[in-house]
N, C-alpha and C positions, 0 to 999 in steps of 0.2 A: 688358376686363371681361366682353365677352360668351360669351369663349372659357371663363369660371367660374364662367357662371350656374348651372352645373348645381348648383353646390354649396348654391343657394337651393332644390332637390329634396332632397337627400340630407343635410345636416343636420339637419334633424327625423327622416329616417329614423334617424340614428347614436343621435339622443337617444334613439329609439325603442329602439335594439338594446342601447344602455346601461342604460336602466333597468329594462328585460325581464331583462337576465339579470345585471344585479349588483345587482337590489334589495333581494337581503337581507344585500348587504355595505355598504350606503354609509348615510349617516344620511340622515335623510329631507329635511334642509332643502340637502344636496346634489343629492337627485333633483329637488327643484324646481328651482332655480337650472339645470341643467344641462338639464332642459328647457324651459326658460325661455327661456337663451341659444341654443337650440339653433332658437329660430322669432327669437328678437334678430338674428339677425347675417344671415341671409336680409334679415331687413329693411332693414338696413343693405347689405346689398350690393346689394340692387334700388334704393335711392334713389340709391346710386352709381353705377349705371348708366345713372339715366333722359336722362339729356344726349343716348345712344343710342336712345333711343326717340321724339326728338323727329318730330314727321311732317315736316315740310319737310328734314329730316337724313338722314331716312331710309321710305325707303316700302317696302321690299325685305322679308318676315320673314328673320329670322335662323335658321338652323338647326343647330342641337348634333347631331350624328349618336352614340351611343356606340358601338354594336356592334350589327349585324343579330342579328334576332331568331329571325322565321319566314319563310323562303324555299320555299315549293314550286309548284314551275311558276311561272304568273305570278301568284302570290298572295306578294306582300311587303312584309314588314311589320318598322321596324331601331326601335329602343329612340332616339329620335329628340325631340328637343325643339324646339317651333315657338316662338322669341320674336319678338312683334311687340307693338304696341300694347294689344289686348286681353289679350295675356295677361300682359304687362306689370303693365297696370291691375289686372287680378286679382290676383296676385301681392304686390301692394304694398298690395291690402286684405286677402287673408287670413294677410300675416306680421305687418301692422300691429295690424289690432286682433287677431290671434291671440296677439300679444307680450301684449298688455296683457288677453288674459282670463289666459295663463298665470300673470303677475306677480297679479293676483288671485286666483287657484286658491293659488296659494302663502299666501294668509294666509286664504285662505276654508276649505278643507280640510284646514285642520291639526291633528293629532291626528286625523285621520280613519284609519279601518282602511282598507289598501290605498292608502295615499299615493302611494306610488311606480309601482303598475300605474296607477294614476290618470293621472299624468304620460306613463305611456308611451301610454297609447290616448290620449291629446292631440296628440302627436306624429304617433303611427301616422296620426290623424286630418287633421292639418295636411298630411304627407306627402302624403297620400293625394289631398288635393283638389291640391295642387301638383301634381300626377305627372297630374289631372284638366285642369285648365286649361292645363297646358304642354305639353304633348303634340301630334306634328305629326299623329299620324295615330287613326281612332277605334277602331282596337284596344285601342290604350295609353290614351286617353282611357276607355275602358273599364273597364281593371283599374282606373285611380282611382275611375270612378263607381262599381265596384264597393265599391273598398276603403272609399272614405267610407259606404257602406252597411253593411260589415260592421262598422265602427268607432263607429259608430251604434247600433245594437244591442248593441256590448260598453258604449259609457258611457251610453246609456238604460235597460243593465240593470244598471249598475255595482253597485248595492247590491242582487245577483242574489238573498239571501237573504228579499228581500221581493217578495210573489207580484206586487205592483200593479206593482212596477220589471222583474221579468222576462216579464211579459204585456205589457206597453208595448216593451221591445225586440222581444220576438215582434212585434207587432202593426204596429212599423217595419218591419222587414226583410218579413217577407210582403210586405206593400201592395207596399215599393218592388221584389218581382220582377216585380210583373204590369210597373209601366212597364219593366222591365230586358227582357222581351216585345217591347215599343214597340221599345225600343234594337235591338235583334241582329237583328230584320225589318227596322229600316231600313237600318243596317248593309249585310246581304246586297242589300237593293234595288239600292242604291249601288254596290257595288261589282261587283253584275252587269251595273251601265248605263255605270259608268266605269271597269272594271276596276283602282282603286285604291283605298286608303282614307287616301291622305294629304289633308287639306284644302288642301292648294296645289294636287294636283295633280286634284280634285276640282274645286276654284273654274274650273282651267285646260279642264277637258275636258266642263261642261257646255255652254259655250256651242257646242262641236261637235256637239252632239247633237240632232239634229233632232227626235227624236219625245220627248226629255227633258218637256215640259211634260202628256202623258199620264200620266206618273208621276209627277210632282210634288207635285202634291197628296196621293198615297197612302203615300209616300216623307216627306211633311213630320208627316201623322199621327200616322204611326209613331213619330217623333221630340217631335212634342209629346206622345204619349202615354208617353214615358219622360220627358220635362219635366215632366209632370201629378204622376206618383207620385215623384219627387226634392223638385220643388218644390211641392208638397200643394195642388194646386187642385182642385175639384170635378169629380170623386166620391173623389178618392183622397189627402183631403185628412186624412183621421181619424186617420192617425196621429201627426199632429204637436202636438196639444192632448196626447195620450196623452205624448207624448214626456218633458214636463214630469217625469216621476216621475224622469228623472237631475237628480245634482246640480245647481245652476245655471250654472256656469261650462259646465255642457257643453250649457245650454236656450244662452247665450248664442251660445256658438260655433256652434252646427249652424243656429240662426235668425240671425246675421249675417254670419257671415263665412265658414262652409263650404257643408255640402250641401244649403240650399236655394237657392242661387243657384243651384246645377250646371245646373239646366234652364233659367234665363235666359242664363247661358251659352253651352248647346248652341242655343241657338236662333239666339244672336249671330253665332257660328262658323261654323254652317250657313245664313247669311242668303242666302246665294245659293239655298238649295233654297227655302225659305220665299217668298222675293221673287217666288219661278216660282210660287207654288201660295196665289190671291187668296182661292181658298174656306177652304182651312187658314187662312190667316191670320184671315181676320173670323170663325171658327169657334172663334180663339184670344184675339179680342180680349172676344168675346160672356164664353168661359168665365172670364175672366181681370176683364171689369166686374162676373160674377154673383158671382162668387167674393168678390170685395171687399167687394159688400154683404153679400150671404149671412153671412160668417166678420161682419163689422163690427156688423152685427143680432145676432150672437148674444154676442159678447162687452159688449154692453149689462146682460147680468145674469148673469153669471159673477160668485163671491165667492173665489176659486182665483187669489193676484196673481198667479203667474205661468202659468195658464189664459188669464186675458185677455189678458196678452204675448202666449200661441201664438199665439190667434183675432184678436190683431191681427197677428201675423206674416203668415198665411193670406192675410187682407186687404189686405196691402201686395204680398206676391206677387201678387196680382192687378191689381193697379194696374203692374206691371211686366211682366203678358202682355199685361194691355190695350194697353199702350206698344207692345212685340212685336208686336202682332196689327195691328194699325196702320201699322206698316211703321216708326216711330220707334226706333230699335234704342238712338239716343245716348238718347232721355230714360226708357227702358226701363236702360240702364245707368247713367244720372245717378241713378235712383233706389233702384238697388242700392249704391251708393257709401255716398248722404246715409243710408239705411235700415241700414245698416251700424255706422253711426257712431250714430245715436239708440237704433239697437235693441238694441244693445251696451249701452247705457247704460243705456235702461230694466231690462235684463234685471239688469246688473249691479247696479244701483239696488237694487233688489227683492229680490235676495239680501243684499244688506246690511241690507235691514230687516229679512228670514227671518232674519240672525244676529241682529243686535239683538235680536229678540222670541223669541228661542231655539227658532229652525226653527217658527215660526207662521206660515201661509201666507192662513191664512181672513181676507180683508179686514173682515170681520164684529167680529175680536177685534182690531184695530188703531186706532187714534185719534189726534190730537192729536200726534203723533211731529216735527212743525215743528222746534220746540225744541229737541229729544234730539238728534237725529240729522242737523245742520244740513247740513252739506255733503251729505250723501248726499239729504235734500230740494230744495236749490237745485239738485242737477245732476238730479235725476228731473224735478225741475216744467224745467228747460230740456231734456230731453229729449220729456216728454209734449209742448210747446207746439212742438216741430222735428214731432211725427208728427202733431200736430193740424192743420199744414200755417201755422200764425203767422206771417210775416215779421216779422222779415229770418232767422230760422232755418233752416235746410236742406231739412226736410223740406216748406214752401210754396214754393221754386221746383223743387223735382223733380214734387212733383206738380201741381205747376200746368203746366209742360210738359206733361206726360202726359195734362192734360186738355184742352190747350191743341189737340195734336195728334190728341186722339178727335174732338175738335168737330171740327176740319178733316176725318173723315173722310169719304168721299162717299156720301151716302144716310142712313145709322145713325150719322151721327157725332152727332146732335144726343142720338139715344138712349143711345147710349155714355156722351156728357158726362153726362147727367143720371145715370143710376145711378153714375156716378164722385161726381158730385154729393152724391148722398143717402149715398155709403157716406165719403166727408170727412166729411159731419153726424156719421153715425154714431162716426165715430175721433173726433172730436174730443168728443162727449160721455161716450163709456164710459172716455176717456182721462184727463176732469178728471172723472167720476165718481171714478176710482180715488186720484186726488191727493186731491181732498177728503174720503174717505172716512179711505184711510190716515193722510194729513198733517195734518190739521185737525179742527174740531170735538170733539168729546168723547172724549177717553181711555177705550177699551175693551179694554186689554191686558188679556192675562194673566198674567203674569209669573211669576205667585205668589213675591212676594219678590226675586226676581232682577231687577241693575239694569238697566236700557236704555241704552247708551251707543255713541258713536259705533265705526265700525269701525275698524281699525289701518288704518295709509297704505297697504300693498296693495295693499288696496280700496279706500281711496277714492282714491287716485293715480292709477291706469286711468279713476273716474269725472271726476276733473277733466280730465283730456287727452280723453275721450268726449266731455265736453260741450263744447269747444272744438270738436270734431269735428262736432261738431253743430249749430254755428254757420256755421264757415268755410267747409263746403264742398259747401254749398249758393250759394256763389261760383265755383265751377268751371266755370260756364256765361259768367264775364263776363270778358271778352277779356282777356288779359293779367296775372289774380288770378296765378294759381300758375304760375310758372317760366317765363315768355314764353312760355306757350299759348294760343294766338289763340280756340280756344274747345274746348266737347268733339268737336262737329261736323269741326271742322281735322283736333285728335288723332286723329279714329277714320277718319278719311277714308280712310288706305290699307288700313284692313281691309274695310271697307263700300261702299268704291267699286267691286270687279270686282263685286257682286254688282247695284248700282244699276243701271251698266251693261247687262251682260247682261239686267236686267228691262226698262229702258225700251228697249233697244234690241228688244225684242219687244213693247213698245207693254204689258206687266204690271204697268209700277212703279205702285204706289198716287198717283194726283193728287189730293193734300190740295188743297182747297176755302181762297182765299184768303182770310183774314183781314186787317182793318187796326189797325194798332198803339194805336187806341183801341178797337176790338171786344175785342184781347189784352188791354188792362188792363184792362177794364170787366168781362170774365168771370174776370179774377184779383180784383178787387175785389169778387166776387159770391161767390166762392172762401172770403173770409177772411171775407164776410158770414156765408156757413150756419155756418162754423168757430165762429165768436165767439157761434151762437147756441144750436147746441149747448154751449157751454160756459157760458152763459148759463143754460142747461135744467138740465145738470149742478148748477149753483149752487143754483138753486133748489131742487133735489130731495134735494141731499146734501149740502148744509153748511148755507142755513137748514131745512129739514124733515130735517134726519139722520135722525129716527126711518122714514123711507121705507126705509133698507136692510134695517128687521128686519121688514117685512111678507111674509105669505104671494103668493107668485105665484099668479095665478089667470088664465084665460084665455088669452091670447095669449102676457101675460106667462108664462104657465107654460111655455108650449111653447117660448119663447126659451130659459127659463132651464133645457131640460134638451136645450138645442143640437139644436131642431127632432125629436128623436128618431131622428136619422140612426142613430146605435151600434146602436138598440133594433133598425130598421127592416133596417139592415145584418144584425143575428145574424140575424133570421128569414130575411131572404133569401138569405144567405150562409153567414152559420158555423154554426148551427145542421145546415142540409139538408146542408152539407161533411162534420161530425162524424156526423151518423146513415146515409151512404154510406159514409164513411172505417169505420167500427165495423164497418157488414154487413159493407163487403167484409174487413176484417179479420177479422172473424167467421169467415164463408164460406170464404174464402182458405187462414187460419192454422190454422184446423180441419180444412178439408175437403181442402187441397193441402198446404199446407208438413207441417203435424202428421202427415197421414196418410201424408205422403213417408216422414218420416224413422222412424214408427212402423213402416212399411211394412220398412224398412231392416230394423230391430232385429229385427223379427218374422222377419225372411228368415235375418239372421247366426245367430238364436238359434236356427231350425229347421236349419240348416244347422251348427252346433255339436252340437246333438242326432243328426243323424244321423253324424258323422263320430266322435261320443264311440260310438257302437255299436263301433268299428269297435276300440275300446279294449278286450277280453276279457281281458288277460292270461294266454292260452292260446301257448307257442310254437307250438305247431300251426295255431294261425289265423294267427300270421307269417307261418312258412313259406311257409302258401296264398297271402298275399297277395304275397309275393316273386314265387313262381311264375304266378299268373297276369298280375302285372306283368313279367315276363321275358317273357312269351310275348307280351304285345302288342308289347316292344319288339322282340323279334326279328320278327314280322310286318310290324313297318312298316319297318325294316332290308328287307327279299326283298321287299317292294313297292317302295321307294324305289330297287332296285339297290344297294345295296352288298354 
């Protein structure tokens, strides 16, 4: 099975090349189906597989070699696939729920113009993070982190005809070169200090490196700061609220199951550089606790439903560096799994009710939709109450680990939990802010005449298996749930352990500060206390006083509600003085060099035509002349040269 893994990369590629170039032969409810199938059957072939992934079965990565790629001197680099445990787990989340946003895109986007490019930059997309996560060495882990970038920008600007959707892919792809920066600095670091760039043999030849822990630290930067602009944590977090302007099936996929995880990822894979460099790390656990509050406060009065998704996307990213930064790499991963599966659903959720109220997105014009649109309610409110961190739902024991493991941290861990603290309040009241606004209370659609009614199975089929998803697996952490896996800690054990090693055996690995198992419940039951109280707040504020949503912001409230002013503070500081330097020098430049070059040219051909047009008399006599004095120079340099 493992010898045809590779065909869980290159099936979404086929889908991709299929609907690229026969999409204006096939009908359109083929192009879906066939990219559909084309992320189905990966899936299926990675859960056939997983018996090979088990850790006690196997500790060893697998490696697919296809064909060397770039060999010069000792710079080599083969078209090479690493399966092992992580990438594994990857792999099995973004075919799984990438199946079921396709099988949704199919009844969400129909009769949309450009159906079938649609389908293919879904693929391309899928592709691309596959070819990201499976990848043995960070070359090739590159063209995917690139490709999900460029793939990004095509379905953020999919409906390139409207200015706000083709400014919001701009406004993706820039951000994410500065961390693509991050990337290729740490890149070269790397492979100046280990002359390789495979991760085996990277993991194999830090620990020979004596003076390795001087670079570490600057080597791990690098890297986080291409995790910062992938996965949008503070400063380089704006474009992913922007992103919202593609349709929703592609808000879902780039916020659960592709390119923002890529930077929890790279940080997973690189856990041995990380584990060496203690500054980087609480440098990433600080940006990764601010960033949760930060995004969590401002999504408290956004009226944009799938606005507060982003800034709670944002949020939850951050609760997954702080995990990261801490040295917890499994509840850092446990929470991308559980985040995966809720955020899918809310996302999904949310476009079902934008069809229902025919593409209305402002929470402001929504109400009372309980009723209407029942299934697509029960599985948001069991999604909202998985990210509001509720047991027994998924998304309270991931982040309960996460906060479980900041407290243990030594020195800042008490600081850490508390802002993890405050930013759970936060999720959890802007979350049933949204439930109660949308689903409940007073009917404020607008409809004008058009009915409201539930969506076709599509869509709501991906949301019943989501919210199932949303339940179950937030049990992956307890011994023995899923498939005889003793726990995630077991599972990740052979990816995680050269790097533990090598840290404590230099006396670096992080000593979490011991906790006893009624300190653990007593701060997980303080956990679901702030939860149930923001949600409590929520009640109060938006389903008995509803009239609270349609009041002016003033004050503080104002400034939450136009997202601290970051956008505003960014143009001055940034794109404004970029545009009036990029202009001079354009100015200067295309006037003063380019223009005057090629003016310069024309001026020279056309003086040089004019003189040569003299030479035109139509006199034979001035022929002759110029024969003759042309013979004479040739015969001159003939009796100089010797012949």
């Amino acid at each position: 099975m493992l010898d045809i893994f590779p065909l869980v990369l290159f099936l979404p590629l086929l889908g991709f090349l299929h609907n690229s170039f026969l999409r204006n032969k096939i009908p359109h409810r083929f192009a879906g189906a066939i990219g559909t199938l084309a992320v189905f059957l990966p899936f299926c072939i990675t859960l056939l597989a997983f018996n090979e992934f088990r850790p006690m079965e196997r500790t060893a990565p697998h490696i697919v070699s296809l064909f060397p790629w770039i060999h010069v001197g000792n710079f080599q680099v083969d078209f090479a696939y690493q399966i092992d445990q992580l990438s594994f787990y990857m792999t099995l989340i973004i075919t799984g729920i990438g199946t079921l946003i396709h099988l949704y895109s199919m009844g969400y986007m129909k009769g949309e113009e450009g159906y079938t490019r649609f389908f293919a930059y879904l693929n391309l997309f899928v592709f691309s993070m596959l070819n990201l996560v499976l990848s043995d060495n960070l070359v090739l882990t590159f063209l995917g982190w690139e490709g999900v970038g460029l793939c990004s920008y095509l379905l953020i600007g999919f409906e390139y005809e409207k200015t706000s959707a083709a400014n919001a892919g701009m406004k993706a792809f820039i951000l994410n070169r500065i961390g693509d920066v991050g990337f290729i600095i740490g890149t070269g670091f790397l492979f100046w200090l280990t002359g390789s760039l495979r991760y085996m043999e990277i993991a194999a030849s830090i620990p020979e490196i004596s003076g390795f822990v001087a670079y570490a630290d600057l080597i791990a930067i690098f890297f986080f700061i291409a995790a910062m602009g992938k996965s949008a944590q503070v400063p380089l977090y704006v474009w992913l609220p922007d992103a919202m302007a593609g349709p929703t099936p592609v808000s879902a996929l780039i916020h659960a199951a592709t390119m923002v995880t890529a930077g929890i990822f790279l940080i997973a894979r690189l856990n041995i550089v990380f584990l060496a460099a203690p500054h980087t790390s609480l440098f990433i656990a600080c940006i990764g606790a601010f960033t949760a509050l930060f995004a969590a406060s401002i999504g408290t009065l956004q009226n944009d439903i799938k606005k507060i998704l982003a800034y709670s996307t944002v949020s939850q990213l951050g609760f997954m560096f702080l995990a990261m930064g801490v040295g917890s790499y499994v509840a850092g991963l446990f929470h991308l799994m559980t985040h995966a599966f809720f955020k899918a659903l809310l996302f999904l959720g949310a476009g079902s009710v934008i069809h229902a109220l025919h593409h209305e997105q402002n929470i402001r014009k929504m109400g009372g939709l309980f009723g209407k649109i029942k299934i697509t309610a029960v599985t948001f409110l069991i999604g909202t109450v998985a990210i509001a961190g509720i047991p027994p739902f998924s998304g309270f024991f991931s982040k309960d680990l996460i906060l479980e493991k900041a407290y243990q941290y030594p020195v800042y861990g008490p600081i850490l939990w508390t802002v993890g603290i405050a930013a759970a309040f936060f999720t959890a009241f802007y979350m049933f802010r949204l439930v109660f606004v949308v689903f409940f209370g007073k009917d404020r659609t607008e409809t004008h005449g058009k009915p409201i009614h539930e969506s076709g199975w599509t869509i709501t089929f991906p949301l019943v298996i989501l919210a199932i998803g949303a339940v179950v697996t937030g049990f992956l952490q307890t011994p023995h749930f899923f498939l005889n896996i003793h726990s995630l800690e077991t599972y990740f054990e052979p990816v995680l352990f050269p790097g533990k090693t090598f840290a404590t055996s230099h006396q670096w690995n992080i000593q979490l500060t011991e906790i006893t198992e009624a300190h653990a419940m007593g701060m997980a039951g303080f956990s679901v206390l702030i939860a149930l109280i923001g949600i409590l707040i929520a009640y109060v504020l938006y389903a008995i006083k509803s009239s609270e949503i349609l009041e002016e912001h003033t004050g503080f409230r104002k400034i939450l509600f136009h997202k601290y002013y970051i956008d505003e503070i960014y143009g001055i500081l940034f794109v404004k003085p970029f545009e009036t330097i990029s202009n001079g020098i354009g100015f200067l430049f295309d006037r003063h060099v380019i223009d005057r070059f090629f003016v310069s040219i024309g001026r020279g051909m056309s003086g040089l035509g004019g003189l040569l047009r003299r030479l035109q008399t139509g006199f034979v006599g001035d022929y002759a002349l110029y024969v003759t004095i042309g013979s004479f120079f040739i015969i001159i340099y003939l009796l100089v040269k010797g012949v």
